[in-house]
N, C-alpha and C positions, 0 to 999 in steps of 0.2 A: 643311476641306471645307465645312462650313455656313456658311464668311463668302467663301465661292467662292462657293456656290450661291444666296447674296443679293446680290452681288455679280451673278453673269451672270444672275437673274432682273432685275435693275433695269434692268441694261443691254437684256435683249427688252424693256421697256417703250419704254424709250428706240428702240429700232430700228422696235417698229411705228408709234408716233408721228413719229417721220422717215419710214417710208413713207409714211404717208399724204399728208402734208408736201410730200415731194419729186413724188408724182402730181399730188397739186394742181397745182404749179408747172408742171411740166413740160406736162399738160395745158390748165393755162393757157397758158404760148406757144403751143402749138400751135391755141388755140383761135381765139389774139387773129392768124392770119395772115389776109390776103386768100381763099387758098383755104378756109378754114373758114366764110367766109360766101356767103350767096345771090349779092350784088351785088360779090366779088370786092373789097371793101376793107376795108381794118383794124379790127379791132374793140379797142373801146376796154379799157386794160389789165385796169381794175379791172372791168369787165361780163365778159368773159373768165374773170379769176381765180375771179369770182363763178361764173359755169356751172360751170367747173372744180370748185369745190366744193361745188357743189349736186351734181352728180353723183358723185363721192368719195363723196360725203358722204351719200348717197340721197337730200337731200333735200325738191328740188323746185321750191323758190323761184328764179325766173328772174325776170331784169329785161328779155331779149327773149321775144316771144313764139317759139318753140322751132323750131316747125312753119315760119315765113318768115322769119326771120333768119337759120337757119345751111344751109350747102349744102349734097348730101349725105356729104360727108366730115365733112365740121362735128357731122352728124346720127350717125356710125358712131363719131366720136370720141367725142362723148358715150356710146353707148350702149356702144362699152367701159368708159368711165369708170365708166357705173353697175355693170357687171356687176365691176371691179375693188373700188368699194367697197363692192358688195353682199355678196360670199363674203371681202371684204378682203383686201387688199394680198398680203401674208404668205402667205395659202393660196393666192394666183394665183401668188405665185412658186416657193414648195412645191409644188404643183402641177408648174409648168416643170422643174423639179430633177426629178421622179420620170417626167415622160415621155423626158425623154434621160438617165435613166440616174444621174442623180449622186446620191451617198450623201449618206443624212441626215445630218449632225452631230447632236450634243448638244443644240451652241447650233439648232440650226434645231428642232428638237423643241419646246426650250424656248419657240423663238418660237409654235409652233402651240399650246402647249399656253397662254400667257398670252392668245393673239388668242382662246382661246374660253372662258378660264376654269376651264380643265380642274385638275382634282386630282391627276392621273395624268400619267407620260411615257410608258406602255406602250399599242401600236396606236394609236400618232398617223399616221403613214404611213396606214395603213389607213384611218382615220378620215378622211381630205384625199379618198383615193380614194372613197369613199363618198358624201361632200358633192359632189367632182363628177357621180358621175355620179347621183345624185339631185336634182341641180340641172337639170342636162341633161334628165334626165324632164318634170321637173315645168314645165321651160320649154317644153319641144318638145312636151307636152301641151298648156298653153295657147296655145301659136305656132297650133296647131291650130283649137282653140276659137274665136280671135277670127279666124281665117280663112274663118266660116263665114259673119259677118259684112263683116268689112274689103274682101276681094274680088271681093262682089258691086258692095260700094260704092265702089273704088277703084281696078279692075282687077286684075289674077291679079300683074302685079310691084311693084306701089306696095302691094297687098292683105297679101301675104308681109309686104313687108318691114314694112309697118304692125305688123302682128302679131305678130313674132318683136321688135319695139323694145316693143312694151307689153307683152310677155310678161315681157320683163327688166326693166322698171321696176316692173311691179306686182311681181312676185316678190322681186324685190330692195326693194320698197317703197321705191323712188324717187319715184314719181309725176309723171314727168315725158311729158307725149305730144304728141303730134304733130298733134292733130285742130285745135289752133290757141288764140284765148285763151279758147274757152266750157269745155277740160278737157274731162272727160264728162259737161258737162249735155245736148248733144246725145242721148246714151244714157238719161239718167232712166229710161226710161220701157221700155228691151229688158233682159229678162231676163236674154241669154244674155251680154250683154257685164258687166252689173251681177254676176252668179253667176261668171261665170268670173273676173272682177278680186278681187270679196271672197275668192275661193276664195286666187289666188295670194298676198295679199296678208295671208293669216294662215297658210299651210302656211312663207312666207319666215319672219314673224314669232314664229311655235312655239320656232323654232331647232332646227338639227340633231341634239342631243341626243337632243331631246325625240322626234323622227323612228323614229329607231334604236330606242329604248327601246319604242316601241307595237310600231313591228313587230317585236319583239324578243317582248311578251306574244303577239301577234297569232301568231307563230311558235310558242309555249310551247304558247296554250289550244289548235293543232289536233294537239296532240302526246297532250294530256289531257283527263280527262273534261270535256266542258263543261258539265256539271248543278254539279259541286261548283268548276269554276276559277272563280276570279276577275278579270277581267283588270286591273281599276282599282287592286285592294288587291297587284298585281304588278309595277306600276309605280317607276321610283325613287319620293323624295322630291321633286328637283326636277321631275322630272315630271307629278306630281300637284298641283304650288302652279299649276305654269305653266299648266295645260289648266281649272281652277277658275278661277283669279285670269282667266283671257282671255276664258270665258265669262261669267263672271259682268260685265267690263266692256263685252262685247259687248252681252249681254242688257239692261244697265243705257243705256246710249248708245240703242240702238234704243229703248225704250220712252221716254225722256227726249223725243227727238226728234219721237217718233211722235206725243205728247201735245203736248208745246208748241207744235209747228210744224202741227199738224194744220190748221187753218185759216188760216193763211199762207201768202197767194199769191205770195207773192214766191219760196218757196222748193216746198213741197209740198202747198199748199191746193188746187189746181186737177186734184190726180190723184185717182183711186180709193183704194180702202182699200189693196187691194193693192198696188198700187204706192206709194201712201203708206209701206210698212209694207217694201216693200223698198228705197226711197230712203232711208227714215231706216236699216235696217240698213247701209247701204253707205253712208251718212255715220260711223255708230256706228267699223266697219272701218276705213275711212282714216283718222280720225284717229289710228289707230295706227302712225303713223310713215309712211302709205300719200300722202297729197295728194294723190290723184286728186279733184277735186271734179263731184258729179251736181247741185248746186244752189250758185247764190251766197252767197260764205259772209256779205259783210256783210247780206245779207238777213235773217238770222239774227234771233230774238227775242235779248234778254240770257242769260236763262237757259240757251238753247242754246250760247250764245258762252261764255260760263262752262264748261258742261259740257264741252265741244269746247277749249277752257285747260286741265281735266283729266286728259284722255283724248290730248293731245296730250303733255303732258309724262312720263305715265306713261309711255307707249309699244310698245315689244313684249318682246320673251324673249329674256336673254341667247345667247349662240350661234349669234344669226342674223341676218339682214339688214335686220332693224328696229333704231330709233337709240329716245335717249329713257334715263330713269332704270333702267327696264324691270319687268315687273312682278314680278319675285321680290324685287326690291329696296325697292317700296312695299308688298309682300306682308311683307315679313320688318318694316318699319317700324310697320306698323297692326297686325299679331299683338304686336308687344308690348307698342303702347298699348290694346290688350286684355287683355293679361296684368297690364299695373300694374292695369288697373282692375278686374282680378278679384283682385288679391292673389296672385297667383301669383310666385314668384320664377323659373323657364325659362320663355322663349318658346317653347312647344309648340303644332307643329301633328299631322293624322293619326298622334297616338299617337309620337312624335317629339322630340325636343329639340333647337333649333338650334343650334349652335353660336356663340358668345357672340361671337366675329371674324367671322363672319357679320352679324350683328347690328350691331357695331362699322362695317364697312364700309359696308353700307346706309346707316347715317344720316350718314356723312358723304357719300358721294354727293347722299341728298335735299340735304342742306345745302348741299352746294357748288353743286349743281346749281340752287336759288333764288338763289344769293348772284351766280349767274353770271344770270341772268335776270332780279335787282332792278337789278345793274350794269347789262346792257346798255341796258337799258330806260329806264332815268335817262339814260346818255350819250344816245342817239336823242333821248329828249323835249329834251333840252337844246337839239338842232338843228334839229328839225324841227317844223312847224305841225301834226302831228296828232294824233288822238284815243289817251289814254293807251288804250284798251281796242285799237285799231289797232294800236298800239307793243308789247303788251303779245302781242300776240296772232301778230307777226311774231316777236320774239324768242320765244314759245314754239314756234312749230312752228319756227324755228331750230336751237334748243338738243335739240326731240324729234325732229329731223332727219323732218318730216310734210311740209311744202309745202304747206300751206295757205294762203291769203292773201284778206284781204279787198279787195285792188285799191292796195294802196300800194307796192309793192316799189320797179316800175319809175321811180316817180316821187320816190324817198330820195335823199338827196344820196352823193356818196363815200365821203365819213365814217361816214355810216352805212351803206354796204355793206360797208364792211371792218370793222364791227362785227360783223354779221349774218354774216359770214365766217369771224370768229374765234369767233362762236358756235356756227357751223351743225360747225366744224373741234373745236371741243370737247365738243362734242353726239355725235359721231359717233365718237369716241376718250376720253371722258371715263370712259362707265363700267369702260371694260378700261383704263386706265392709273391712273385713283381707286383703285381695288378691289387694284391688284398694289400700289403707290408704298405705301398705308396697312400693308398685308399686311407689308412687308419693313420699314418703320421701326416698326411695331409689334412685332414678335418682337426687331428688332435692338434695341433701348431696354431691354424689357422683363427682358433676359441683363446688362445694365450692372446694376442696383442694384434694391434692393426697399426700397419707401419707404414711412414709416408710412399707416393709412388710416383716414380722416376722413370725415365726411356734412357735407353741405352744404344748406344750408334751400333748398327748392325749392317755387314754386307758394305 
């Protein structure tokens, strides 16, 4: 039974990495037809493939500009795309299975249960239910919000549909719109469209779990006294890393920004404090897997470009619609090199001990996840004439599946789109198939033999 159940866990690996796989593709043909663009003619294979998995893939980088290149079917195929690999593959089709009726399997369990990480196979059904229709909320609230905006400025049916496409990008933290190649710098400076994108663009990135469980204490404290509940110390554990670790990256990005770029007119020198101070927040935000940009990004001082390399490959929170290493994963890696350098032998967080295959897994994600970002970045520079911090900085919001870009996409060769491809495709399936793949050759190895143990001169 347990060389069955590693057995059919490896194989859900295998299956959601073939879905994603096969959307690609498949919304690549359909992307690369005549009717999917403006002017009615073919679109070239590998620009195609490329939208196709920027969209998969949530994550932004286009080599046409989005809003005049594709027609409006072109525009719906996309924004299925994103909402396919925002809630991913797997629960779109898990999903299909339970509106007409068809029985879960085992193996379909399994698959929801690897697509999100889960510990558990009991209330997965339920859990898929849940994620839709709190997806559906949270979009058809912002479908709302940016309606308040978009159709004054673009009429009541171009308004909508404006709306209900950036609602699903931001949430899905795609990043991908429609308002043409300024992004949302046009917006810098409105509140309601800057507030309502950061808003969707970290409730996506929390992840679902994390969802359930608030409103889960949220439901407890009005049950109990509220002088003595607690609702933070009633939280899981991954709950409590995820909602620390997001603020604290937020808070850290907004002030970084808000300082260095203070007097920089290129980017947010020319506004007020306050809109200074909510530009760089919603810079801080996107680069969490989000690409929406409110200022250009080569305009950027170094320091910010660096930071913005950081905060792009972190990313957001396992279980949700943001790509990237995610932060319980850089959270479980810097708690331990805090712990070597207190002398501590467990990595303990809130009174906690993490589990030591936790910990195991994390760092080879970071690791694999640089080794994939030092690779790509060497092939591109190999091809092309531009700046290593450019290079550098396409392959990271690649791999953190962001969509940021400083102005070089469109103008890469082939080569290096179908690099950027296999990045942005590894980025977006890397950390749920790292995480399961190590999981199952570690326990299987580990039942073969017990072998003597040795220290090794380190540092």
């Amino acid at each position: 039974m347990k060389k069955f159940m590693q057995r059919l866990q490896m194989n859900t690996t295998r299956t959601i990495a073939f879905g994603f796989l096969s959307a690609i593709v498949i919304g690549g043909v359909i992307l690369m037809l005549p009717v999917s663009s403006a002017d009615g003619t073919w679109t070239n294979p590998i620009d195609a493939l490329f939208m196709s998995t920027t969209s998969i893939c949530v994550t932004g980088l286009v080599t046409f500009v989005t809003a005049s290149h594709w027609s409006l079917f072109g525009k719906i195929i996309i924004l299925i795309l994103i909402q396919l690999g925002g809630l991913g593959v797997i629960t779109m089709v898990m999903s299909v299975f339970i509106i007409v009726g068809k029985r879960i399997t085992l193996r379909d369990r399994m698959l929801i249960q690897e697509t999100y990480n889960l510990d558990t196979l009991s209330g997965l059904v339920k859990l898929v239910k849940k994620i839709l229709a709190g997806t559906l909320v949270v979009e058809l609230a912002g479908a709302v919000l940016y309606s308040f905006q978009f159709i004054p400025e673009f009429g009541f049916i171009r308004g909508v549909g404006y709306s209900v496409f950036h609602a699903v990008s931001a949430f899905c933290n795609a990043g991908i719109d429609l308002i043409g190649e300024s992004s949302f710098i046009p917006y810098m400076t409105n509140p309601l469209i800057n507030i309502t994108t950061m808003l969707l663009i970290v409730l996506g990135g929390l992840g679902f779990i994390v969802w359930w469980d608030v409103v889960r204490v949220f439901k407890e404290s009005r049950k109990k006294d509220v002088k003595n509940y607690r609702p933070f110390q009633n939280l899981a554990l991954h709950s409590k890393l995820v909602l620390v670790i997001t603020g604290i990256l937020i808070a850290f990005g907004t002030l970084v920004y808000f300082v260095l770029e203070f007097n920089n007119p290129g980017t947010i020198g020319n506004l007020n404090v306050f809109q200074k101070f909510m530009a760089s927040m919603f810079q801080s935000v996107t680069t969490r897997t989000a690409g929406f940009a409110s200022f250009p990004q080569e305009n950027m001082r170094e320091g910010s470009t660096l930071v913005t390399l950081l905060l792009m490959i972190v990313g957001g929170s396992p279980a949700g619609t943001a790509g990237g290493m995610k932060t319980t994963t850089v959270g479980m890696v810097v708690l331990t090199v805090l712990a070597v350098v207190r002398g501590k032998t467990n990595t303990e967080v809130f009174e906690r001990k993490i589990a030591q295959e936790s910990l195991r897994t994390a760092l080879a994600v970071v690791v694999i996840s640089i080794g994939v970002v030092l690779t790509a970045s060497l092939l591109i520079c190999a091809v092309e004439d531009i700046s290593l911090v450019d290079t550098l900085f396409e392959v990271v919001s690649a791999i953190g599946t962001v969509g940021l870009s400083r102005g070089v996409t469109a103008d890469l060769s082939m080569f290096s789109k179908i690099i950027l491809i296999i990045t942005m495709y590894i980025g977006r399936i890397g950390p749920i198939t790292m995480a399961v793949a190590f999981s199952v050759r570690h326990s299987k190895k580990d039942t073969m033999r017990e072998l003597p143990e040795r220290r090794i001169i380190i540092g």
